[in-house]
N, C-alpha and C positions, 0 to 999 in steps of 0.2 A: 571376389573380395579378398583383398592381403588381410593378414593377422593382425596388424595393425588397426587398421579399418574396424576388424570384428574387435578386439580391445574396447577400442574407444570408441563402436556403441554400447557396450557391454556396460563400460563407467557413464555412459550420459543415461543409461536402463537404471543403473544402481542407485544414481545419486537423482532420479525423479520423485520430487517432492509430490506432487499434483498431476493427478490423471484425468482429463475430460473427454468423454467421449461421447460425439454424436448425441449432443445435448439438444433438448427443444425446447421451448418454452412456451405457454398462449395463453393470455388472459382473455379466458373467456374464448370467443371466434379472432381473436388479434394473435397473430403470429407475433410473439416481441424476440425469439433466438429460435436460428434452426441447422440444426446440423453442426455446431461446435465440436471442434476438435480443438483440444492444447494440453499440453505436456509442459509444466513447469519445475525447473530444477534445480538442485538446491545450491544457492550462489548468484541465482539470477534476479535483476532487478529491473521487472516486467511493469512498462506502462501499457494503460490500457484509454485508447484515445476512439473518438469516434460525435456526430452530430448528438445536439438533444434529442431522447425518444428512440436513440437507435439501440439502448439494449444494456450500455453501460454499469447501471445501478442496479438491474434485474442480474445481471450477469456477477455482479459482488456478492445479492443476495442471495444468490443459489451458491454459491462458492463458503457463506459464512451459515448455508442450513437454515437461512429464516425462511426461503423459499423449496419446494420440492418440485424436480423437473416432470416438465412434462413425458419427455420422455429422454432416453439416456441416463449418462452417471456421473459421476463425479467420486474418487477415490483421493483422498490426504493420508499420506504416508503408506496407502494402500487399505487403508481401512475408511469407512463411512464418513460424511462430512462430519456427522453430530459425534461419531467416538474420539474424533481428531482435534474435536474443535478447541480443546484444552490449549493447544500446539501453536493457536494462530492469535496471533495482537492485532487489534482492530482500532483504528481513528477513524470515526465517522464525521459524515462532513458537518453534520449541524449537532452541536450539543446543547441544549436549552439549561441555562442555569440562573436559578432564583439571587440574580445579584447582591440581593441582601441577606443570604444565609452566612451564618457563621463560622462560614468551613475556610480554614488557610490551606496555603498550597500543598503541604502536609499531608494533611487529613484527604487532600481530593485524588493526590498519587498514591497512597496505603491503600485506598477504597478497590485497587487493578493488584490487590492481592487475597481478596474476596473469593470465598469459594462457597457454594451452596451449605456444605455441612462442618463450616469452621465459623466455632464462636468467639476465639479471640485472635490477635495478631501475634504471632510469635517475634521473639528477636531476631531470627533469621529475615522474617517482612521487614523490617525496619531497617536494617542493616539495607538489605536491597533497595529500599527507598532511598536512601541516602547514597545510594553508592550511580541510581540513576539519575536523581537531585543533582548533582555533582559534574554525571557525564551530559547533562541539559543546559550546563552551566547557571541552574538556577536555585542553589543551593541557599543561597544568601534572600531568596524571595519565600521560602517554606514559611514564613507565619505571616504571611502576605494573605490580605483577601484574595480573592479570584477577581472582584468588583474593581480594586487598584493595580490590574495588570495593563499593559496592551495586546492587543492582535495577537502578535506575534509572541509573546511572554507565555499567554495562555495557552496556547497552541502546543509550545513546549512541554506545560505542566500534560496537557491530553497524551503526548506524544510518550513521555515520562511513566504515565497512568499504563500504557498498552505493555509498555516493555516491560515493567516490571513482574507482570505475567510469564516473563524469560519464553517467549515465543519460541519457535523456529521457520516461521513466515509472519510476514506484518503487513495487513491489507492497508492500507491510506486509501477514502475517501475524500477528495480536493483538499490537500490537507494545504496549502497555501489562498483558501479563497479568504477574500476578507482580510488579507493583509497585508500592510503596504510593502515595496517592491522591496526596499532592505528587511523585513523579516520573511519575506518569501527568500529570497535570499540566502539569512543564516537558516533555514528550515530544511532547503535543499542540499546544505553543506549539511546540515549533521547529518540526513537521511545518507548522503555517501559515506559516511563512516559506520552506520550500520552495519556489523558482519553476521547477514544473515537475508533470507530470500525476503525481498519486498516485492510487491504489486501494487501501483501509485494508481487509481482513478482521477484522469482531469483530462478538462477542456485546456488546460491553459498550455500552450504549445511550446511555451519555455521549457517544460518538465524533458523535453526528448533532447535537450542540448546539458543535459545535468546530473549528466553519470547511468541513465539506464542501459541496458545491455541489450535488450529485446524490446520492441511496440507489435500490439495488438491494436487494431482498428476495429471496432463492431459498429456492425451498422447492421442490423437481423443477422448478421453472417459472419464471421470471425478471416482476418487476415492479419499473421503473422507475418511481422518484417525481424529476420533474425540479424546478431552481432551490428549492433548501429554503431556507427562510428560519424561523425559529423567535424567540420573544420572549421567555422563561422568563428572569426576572429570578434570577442567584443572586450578588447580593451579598455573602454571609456566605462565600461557596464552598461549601454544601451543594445536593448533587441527586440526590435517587433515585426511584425509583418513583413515589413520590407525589406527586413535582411534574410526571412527565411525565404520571399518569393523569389531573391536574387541568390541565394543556396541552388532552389531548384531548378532555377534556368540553367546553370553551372553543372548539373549533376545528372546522369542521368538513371531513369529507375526500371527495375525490371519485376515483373509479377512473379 
């Protein structure tokens, strides 16, 4: 191995955000993850694609501490999920909200600077809200109900909510379901301007043509496809099935 070589894994060791290793998981006699390995690093914007039931949202909740492996580990920043968890911004995919509360979009992104033993919001919180209001481009919607947004509006406000946390990973759970094709769209343009480690969970196969860097596939098993690079020309803004099955006859792939 040249110097070189030893360098630069020495900086991919340094700058690992996320250590998984030889992760299991079993509800009950159900095998749902086994034998997981993955290393996430910091800069990387990791999807993680795979069928219904194959392991996907078990594999988020062990990564965010609501779930404990069955066997193996799981290290963030090299420390415990739950000491780290401060560290990660999370959109999940279903938020159920009482359409008739009184809350504007204000009050529902201040709420993502919530800490167990703070009783009031300082002006520093406020300032942050306003300064991610702004970069959501929904700064003019802040005394907006939630009830008079769209899909895609409120998505932003959730999206707004996680970062203000000032993360250094941001899990997204499908964070484009449920919204029509242009706010899926502006959702996937802001998430590439994010600077900072993402992990996107979706089915929706548009996500791998939109800026991520790495896929992960589970299906009980984890397969890592590194440096994705794709060339599917869509000018018109149309993509579905049939431009990625004629990707794949075009291309070919190696395990």
């Amino acid at each position: 191995m040249t110097g070189i070589q030893t360098l630069w894994r020495l900086q991919k060791v340094l700058k690992k955000q996320i250590e998984v290793q030889n992760l299991c998981f079993r509800y009950k006699s159900h095998e749902v993850l086994k034998d997981i390995n993955l290393n996430i690093y910091k800069g990387d914007y990791l999807a993680i694609i795979g069928p219904n039931g194959g392991g996907k949202t078990t594999f988020t909740k062990l990564l965010l501490g609501l779930l404990k492996p069955t066997k193996g580990s799981i290290k963030i920043f090299d420390k415990s999920v739950i000491e780290a968890r401060k560290e990660i911004g999370y959109l999940p995919q279903y938020i159920n909200f009482n359409m008739d509360m009184p809350i504007n979009v204000y009050d529902i992104v201040l709420q993502g600077r919530l800490e167990p033993t703070k009783l009031f919001y300082t002006t520093k919180d406020k300032e942050i809200v306003h300064k991610q209001l702004k970069k959501m481009n929904i700064l003019d919607l802040k005394h907006r109900k939630i009830k008079e947004l769209s899909g895609g509006q409120r998505q932003r406000v959730l999206l707004a909510r996680a970062l203000v946390k000032e993360p250094k990973i941001l899990i997204l759970d499908e964070p484009t379901a449920s919204i029509d094709p242009e706010g899926q769209k502006d959702i996937y343009a802001l998430l590439k301007r994010l600077p900072l480690t993402k992990i996107i969970v979706s089915h929706d196969i548009q996500v791998l043509f939109e800026g991520v860097n790495r896929v992960a596939h589970i299906n009980k098993k984890l397969y890592i496809h590194e440096d994705i690079e794709t060339t599917i020309q869509r000018g018109d803004g149309h993509f579905c099935e049939m431009e990625l099955l004629d990707y794949i006859k075009s291309h070919s792939c190696s395990s």
